[in-house]
C-alpha positions as CSV (number, residue, x, y, z in Angstrom):
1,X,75.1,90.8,128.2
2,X,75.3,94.6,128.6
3,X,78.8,93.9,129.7
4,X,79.9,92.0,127.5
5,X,79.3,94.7,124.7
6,X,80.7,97.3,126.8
7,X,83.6,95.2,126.9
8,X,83.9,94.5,122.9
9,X,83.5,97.8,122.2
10,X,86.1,99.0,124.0
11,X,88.7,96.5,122.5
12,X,87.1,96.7,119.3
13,X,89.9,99.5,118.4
14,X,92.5,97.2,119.2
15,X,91.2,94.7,117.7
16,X,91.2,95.9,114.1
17,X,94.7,97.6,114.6
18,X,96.1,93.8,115.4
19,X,94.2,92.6,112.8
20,X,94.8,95.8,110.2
21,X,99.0,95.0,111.0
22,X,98.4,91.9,110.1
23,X,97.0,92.5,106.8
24,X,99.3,95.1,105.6
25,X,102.6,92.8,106.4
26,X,100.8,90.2,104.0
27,X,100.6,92.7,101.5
28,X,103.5,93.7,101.9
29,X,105.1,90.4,101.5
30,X,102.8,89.5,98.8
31,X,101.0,87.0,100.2
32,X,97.2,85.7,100.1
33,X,94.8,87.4,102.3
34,X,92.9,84.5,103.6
35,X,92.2,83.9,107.5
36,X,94.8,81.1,108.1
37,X,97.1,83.6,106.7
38,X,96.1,86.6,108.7
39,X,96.6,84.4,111.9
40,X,99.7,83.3,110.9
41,X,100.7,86.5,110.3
42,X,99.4,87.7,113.4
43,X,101.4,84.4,115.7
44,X,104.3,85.4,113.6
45,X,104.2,89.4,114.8
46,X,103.4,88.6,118.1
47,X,106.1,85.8,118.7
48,X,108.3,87.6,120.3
49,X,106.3,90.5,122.6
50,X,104.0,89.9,124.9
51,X,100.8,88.8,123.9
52,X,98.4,90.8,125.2
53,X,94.1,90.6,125.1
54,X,93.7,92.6,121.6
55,X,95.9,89.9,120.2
56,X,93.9,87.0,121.7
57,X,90.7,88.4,120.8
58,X,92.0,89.0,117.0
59,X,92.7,85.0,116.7
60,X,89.5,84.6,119.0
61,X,87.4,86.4,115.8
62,X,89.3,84.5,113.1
63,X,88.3,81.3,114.5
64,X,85.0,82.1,115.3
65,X,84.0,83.2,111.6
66,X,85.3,79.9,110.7
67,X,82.6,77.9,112.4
């Protein structure tokens, strides 16, 4: 388990930054901040580059605070 945190707190940083982008381009765009929106956002950004772990673990949290 100690792992694991060590792990999440290290990509913690890039975590937010993915998910910070994500919400400044829908307010930028004027959109609803909701998370369906913010993980749209974030497929839409992230279409073209690689996707990397950050990114994955971004739509990883989204989901889980839906359940």
């Amino acid at each position: 388990m100690a792992r694991d945190n060590e792990f999440f707190a290290e990509m913690h940083p890039q975590i937010v930054e993915v998910l910070g982008l994500a919400v400044m381009q829908l307010l930028v765009v004027k959109r609803e901040v909701s998370r369906e929106s913010i993980s749209e956002m974030i497929q839409v950004l992230w279409q073209d580059g690689d996707v990397d772990l950050a990114v994955e673990l971004a739509l990883d949290v989204l989901a889980l605070s839906k359940e």
